[in-house]
Residue, then its C-alpha position, 0 to 999 in steps of 0.5 A: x500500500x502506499x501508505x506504508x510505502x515511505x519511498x514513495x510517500x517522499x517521492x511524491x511530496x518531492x514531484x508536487x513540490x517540483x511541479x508547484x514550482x515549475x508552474x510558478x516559474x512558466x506563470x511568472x515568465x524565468x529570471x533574466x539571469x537564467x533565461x538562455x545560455x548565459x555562455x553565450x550571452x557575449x559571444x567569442x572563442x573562449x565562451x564557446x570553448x567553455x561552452x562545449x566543455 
């Protein structure tokens, strides 16, 4: 039964609290700082060798 299943108990809690969040972020639109690939923001030769590492 799931509630003697204690795994399961705490991965569920984990996925609704993780969806919860995901929701928020794609509602509220994501922070400028993490939209994109900050790498390639300016691009040259040493961002896209960090890049492709």
């Amino acid at each position: 039964k799931f509630r003697d299943n204690v795994a399961a108990q705490f991965w569920y809690l984990f996925k609704c609290i993780y969806f919860g969040y995901s929701s928020t972020q794609v509602r509220l639109g994501y922070p400028k700082r993490i939209a994109g690939n900050f790498l390639m923001k300016k691009f040259n030769y040493v961002n896209q060798i960090l890049y492709r590492m």
